[in-house]
C-alpha positions as protocol buffer text, in pm:
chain_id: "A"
residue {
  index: 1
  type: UNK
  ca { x: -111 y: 1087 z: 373 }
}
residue {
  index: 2
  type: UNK
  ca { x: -58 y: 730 z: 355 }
}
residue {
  index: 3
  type: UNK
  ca { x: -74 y: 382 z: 540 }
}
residue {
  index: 4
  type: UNK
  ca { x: 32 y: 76 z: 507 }
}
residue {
  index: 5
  type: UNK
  ca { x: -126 y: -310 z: 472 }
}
residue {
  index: 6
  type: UNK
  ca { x: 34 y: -586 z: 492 }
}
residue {
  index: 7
  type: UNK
  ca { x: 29 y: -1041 z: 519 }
}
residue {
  index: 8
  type: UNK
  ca { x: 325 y: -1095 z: 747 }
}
residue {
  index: 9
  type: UNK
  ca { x: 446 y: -1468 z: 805 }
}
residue {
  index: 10
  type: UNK
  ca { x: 709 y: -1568 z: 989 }
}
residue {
  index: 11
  type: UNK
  ca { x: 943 y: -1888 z: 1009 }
}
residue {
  index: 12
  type: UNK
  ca { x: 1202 y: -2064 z: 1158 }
}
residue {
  index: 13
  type: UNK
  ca { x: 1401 y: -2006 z: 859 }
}
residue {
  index: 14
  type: UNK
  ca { x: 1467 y: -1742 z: 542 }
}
residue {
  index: 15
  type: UNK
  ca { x: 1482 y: -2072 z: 358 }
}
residue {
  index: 16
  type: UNK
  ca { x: 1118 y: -2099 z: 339 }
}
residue {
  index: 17
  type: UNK
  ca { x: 1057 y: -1777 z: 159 }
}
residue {
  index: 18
  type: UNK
  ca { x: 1074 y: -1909 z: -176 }
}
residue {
  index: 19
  type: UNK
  ca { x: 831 y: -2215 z: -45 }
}
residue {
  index: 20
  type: UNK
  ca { x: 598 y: -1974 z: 24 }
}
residue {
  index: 21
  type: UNK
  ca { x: 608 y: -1753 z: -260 }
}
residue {
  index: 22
  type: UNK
  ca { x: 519 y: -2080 z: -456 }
}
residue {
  index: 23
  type: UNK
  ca { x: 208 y: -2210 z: -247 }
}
residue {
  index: 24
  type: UNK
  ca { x: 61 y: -1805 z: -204 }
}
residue {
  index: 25
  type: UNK
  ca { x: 145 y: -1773 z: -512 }
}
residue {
  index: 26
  type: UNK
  ca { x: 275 y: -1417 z: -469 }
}
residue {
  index: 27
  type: UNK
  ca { x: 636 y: -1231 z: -416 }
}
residue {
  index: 28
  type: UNK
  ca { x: 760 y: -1124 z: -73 }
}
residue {
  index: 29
  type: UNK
  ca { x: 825 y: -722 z: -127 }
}
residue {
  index: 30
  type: UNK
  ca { x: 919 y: -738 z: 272 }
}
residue {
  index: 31
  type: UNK
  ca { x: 1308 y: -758 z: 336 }
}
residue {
  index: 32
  type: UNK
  ca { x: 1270 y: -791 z: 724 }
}
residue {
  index: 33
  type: UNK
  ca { x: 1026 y: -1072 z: 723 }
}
residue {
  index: 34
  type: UNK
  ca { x: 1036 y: -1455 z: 643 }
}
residue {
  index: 35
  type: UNK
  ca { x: 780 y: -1378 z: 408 }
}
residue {
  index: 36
  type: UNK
  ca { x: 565 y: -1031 z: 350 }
}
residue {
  index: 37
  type: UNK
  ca { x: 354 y: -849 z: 136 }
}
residue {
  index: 38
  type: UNK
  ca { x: 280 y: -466 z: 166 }
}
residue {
  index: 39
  type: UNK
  ca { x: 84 y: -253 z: 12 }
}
residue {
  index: 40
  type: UNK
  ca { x: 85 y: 110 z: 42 }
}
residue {
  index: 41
  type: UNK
  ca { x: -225 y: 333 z: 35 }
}
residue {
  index: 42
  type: UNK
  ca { x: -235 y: 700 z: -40 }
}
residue {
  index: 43
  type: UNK
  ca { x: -600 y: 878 z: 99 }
}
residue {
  index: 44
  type: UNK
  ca { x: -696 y: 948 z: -263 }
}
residue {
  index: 45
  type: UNK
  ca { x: -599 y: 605 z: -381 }
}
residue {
  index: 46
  type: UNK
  ca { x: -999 y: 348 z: -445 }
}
residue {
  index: 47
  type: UNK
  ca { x: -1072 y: 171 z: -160 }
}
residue {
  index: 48
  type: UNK
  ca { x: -957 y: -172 z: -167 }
}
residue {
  index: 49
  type: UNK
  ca { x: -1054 y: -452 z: 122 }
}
residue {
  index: 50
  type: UNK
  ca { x: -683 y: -549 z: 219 }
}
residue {
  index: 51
  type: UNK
  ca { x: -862 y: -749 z: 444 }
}
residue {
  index: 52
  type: UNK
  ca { x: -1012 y: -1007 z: 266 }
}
residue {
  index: 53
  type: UNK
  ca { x: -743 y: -958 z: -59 }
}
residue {
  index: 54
  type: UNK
  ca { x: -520 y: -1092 z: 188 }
}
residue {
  index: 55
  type: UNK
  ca { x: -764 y: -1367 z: 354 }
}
residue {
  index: 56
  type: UNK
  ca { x: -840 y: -1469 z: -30 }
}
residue {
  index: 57
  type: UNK
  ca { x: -472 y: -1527 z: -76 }
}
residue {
  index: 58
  type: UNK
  ca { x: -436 y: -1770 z: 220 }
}
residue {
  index: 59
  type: UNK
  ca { x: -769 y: -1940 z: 138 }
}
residue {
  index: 60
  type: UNK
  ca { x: -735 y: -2336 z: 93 }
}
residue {
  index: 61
  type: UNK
  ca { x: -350 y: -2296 z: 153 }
}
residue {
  index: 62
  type: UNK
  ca { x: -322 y: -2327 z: 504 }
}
residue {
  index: 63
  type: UNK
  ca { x: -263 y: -2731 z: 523 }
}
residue {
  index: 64
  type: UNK
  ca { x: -12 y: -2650 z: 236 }
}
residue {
  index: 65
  type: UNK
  ca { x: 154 y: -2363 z: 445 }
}
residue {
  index: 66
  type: UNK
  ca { x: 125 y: -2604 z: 752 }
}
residue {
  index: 67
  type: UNK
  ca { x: 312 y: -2880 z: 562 }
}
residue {
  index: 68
  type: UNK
  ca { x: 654 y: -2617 z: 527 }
}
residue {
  index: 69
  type: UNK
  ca { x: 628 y: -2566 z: 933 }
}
residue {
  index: 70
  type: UNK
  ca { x: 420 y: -2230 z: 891 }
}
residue {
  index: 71
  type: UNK
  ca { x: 93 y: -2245 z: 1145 }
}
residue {
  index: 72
  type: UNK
  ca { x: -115 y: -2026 z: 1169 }
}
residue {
  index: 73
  type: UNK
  ca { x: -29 y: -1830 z: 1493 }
}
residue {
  index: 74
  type: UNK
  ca { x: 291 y: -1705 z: 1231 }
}
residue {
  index: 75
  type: UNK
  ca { x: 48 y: -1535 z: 994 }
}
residue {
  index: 76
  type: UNK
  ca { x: -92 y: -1183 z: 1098 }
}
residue {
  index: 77
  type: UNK
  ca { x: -243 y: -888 z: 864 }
}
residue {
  index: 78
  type: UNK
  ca { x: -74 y: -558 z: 936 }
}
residue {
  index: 79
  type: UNK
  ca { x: -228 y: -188 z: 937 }
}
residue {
  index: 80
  type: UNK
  ca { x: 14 y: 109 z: 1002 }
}
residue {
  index: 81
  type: UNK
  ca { x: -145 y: 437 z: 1012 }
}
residue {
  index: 82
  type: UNK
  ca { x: -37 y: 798 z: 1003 }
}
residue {
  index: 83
  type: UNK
  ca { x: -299 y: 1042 z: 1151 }
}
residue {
  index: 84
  type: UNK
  ca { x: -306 y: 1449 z: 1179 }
}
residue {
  index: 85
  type: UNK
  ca { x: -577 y: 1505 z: 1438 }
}
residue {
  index: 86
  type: UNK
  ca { x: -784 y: 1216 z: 1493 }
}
residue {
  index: 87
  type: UNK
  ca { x: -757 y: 846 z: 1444 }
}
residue {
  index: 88
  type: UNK
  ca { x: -1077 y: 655 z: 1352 }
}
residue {
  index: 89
  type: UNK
  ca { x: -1130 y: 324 z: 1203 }
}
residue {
  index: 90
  type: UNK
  ca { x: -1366 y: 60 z: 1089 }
}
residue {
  index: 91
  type: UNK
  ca { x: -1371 y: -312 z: 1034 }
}
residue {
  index: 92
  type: UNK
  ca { x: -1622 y: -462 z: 818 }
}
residue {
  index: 93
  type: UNK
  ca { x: -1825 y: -769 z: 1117 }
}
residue {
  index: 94
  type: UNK
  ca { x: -1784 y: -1023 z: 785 }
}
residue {
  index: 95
  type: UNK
  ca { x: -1413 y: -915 z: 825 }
}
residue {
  index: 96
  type: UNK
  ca { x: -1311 y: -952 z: 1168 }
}
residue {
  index: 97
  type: UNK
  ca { x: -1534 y: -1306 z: 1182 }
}
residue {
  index: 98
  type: UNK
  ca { x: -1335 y: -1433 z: 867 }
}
residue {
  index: 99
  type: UNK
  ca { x: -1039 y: -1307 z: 1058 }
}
residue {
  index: 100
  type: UNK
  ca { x: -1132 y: -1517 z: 1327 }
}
residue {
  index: 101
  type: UNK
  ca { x: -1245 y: -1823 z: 1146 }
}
residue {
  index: 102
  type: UNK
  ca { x: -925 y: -1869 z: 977 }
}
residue {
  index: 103
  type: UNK
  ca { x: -725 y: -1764 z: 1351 }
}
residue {
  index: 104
  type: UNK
  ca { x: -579 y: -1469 z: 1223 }
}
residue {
  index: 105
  type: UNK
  ca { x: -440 y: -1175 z: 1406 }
}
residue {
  index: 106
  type: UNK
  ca { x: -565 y: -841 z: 1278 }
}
residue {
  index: 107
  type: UNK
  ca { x: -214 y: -594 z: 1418 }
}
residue {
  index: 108
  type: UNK
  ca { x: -268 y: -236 z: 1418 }
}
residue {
  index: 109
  type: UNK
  ca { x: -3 y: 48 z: 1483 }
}
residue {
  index: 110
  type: UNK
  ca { x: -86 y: 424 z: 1491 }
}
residue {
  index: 111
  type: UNK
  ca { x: 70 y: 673 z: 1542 }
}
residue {
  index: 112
  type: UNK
  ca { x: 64 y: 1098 z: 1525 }
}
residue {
  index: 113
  type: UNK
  ca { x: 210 y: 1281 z: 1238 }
}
């Protein structure tokens, strides 16, 4: 089974996208966003924090990411999830308070196989 992570930003315009890729530093591989970056997760696959990978990316860029019209309300961190029979989940605290020091949304979307 697999799910999904992802930095979502969105913008007034598709212009922007390259702007962004600049100051992040990193490709959009999302066609239906101003800007996105997924990555997909199979069970077996090592745990990585997509969390705070994502958080580190956006770290000391948000007055850049402010100066092309992107706020911080436009960012969000994106977990889809596939489940069989039950649907459990955990947030490291350090996480969700990073999360919240840096006004992120944390969007989460399951749904039954």
């Amino acid at each position: 089974m697999k799910y999904y992570y992802s930095l979502r930003i969105d913008g007034d315009s598709d212009l922007i996208r390259d702007k962004i890729c600049l100051i992040l530093n990193e490709e959009s591989n999302m066609q239906y966003q101003t800007w996105g970056l997924e990555k997909i997760i199979d069970t077996n696959d090592t745990y990585v924090n997509y969390i705070d990978y994502f958080l580190k990316i956006l770290k000391g860029k948000f007055d850049l990411l402010e100066n092309i019209g992107i706020v911080k309300s436009d960012i969000t961190i994106w977990m889809l999830y596939e489940y069989e029979n039950q649907c459990n989940m955990e947030f490291e605290a350090t996480d969700l308070k990073n999360l919240g020091d840096n006004g992120i949304k944390l969007c989460i979307s399951c749904w039954k196989k």
